[in-house]
C-alpha positions in Angstrom: -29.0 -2.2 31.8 -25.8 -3.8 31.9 -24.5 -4.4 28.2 -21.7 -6.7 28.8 -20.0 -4.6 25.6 -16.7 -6.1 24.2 -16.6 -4.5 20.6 -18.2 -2.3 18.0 -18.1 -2.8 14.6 -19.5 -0.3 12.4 -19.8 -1.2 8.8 -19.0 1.1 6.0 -19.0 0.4 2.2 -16.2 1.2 -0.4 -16.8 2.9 -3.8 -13.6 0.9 -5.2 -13.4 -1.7 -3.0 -9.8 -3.0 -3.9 -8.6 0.8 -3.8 -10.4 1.2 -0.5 -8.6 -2.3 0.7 -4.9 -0.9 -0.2 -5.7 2.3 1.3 -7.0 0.7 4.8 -3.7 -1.6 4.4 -1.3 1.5 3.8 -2.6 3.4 6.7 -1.5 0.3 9.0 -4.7 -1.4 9.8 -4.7 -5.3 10.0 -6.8 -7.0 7.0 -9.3 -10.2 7.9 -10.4 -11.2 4.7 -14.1 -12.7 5.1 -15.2 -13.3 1.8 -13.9 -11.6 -1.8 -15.9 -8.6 -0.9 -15.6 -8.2 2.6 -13.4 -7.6 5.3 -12.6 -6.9 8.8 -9.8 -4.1 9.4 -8.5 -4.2 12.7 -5.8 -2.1 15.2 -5.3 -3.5 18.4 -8.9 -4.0 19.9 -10.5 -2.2 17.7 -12.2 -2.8 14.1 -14.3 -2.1 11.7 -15.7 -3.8 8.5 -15.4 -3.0 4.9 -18.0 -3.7 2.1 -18.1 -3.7 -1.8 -21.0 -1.5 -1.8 -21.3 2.0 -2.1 -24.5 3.9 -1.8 -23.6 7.7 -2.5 -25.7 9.4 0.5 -24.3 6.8 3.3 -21.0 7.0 2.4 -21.0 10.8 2.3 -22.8 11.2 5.6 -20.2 8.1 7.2 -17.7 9.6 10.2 -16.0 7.7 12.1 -14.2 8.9 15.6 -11.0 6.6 16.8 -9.5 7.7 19.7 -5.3 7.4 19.4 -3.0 8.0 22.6 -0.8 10.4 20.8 -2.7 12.4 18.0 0.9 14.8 17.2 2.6 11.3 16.7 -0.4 9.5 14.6 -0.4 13.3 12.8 4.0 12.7 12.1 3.2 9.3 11.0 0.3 10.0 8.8 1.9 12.9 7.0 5.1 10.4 6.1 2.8 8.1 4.7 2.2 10.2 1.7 -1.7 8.8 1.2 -2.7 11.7 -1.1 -0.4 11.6 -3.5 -1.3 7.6 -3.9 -4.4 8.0 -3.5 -5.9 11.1 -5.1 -8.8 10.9 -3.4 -7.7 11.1 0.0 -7.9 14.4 2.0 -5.8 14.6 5.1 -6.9 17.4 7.7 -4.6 18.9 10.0 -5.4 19.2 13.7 -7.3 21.1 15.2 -7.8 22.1 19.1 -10.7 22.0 20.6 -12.0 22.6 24.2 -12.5 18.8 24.5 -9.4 17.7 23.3 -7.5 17.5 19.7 -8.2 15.7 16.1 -7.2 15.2 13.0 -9.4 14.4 9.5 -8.7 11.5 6.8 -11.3 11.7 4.2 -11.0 7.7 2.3 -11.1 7.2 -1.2 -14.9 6.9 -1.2 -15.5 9.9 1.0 -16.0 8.2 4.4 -14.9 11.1 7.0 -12.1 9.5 9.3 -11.7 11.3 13.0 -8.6 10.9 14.9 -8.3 12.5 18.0 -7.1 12.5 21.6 -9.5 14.1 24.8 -8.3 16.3 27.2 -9.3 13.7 29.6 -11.1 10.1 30.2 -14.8 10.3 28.7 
């Protein structure tokens, strides 16, 4: 089956959807607003849309994996961003090596479980 893919867009919700908004801003993604309580974040071709709504069990069972080119650099530049101390609900991971390749972990102010990473090779 050929899919003829050119995007996903997974949506996730926002416990504080303003706070959520500013965070997604902060940590350099690209705001679309669609309507007052929706959006599409975006960095370079990828995106993903934000939600006022927050259902407890989704959110805390949300990951999301976005492959950077440089996960040290995005690591340096994450770190001098300060998030957690703006945003007291943010957890910042540091990275971690693994056989496949390496990642760091942003938890969001409603809990949505952020992977950034970088493979070994192509998959």
């Amino acid at each position: 089956m050929q899919h003829g893919s050119k995007s996903i867009r997974p949506f996730i919700g926002a416990k504080d959807f303003e706070r959520s908004r500013s965070f997604y801003n902060d940590l350099g993604f690209n705001e679309v607003v669609l309507a007052p309580n929706f959006s599409y974040f975006e960095s370079g071709k990828v995106g993903f849309y934000l939600q006022d709504a927050y259902v407890k069990d989704w959110i805390d069972n949300t990951m999301i994996f976005m492959e950077v080119e440089n996960v040290s650099e995005f690591w340096s530049q994450l770190i001098q961003l300060n998030l957690s101390a703006k945003y007291k609900e943010v957890k910042l991971v540091p990275i971690k090596d693994l056989d496949w390749g390496r990642e760091c972990f942003v938890h969001d102010p409603s809990g949505v479980l952020w992977h950034f990473g970088e493979f070994n090779q192509q998959r």
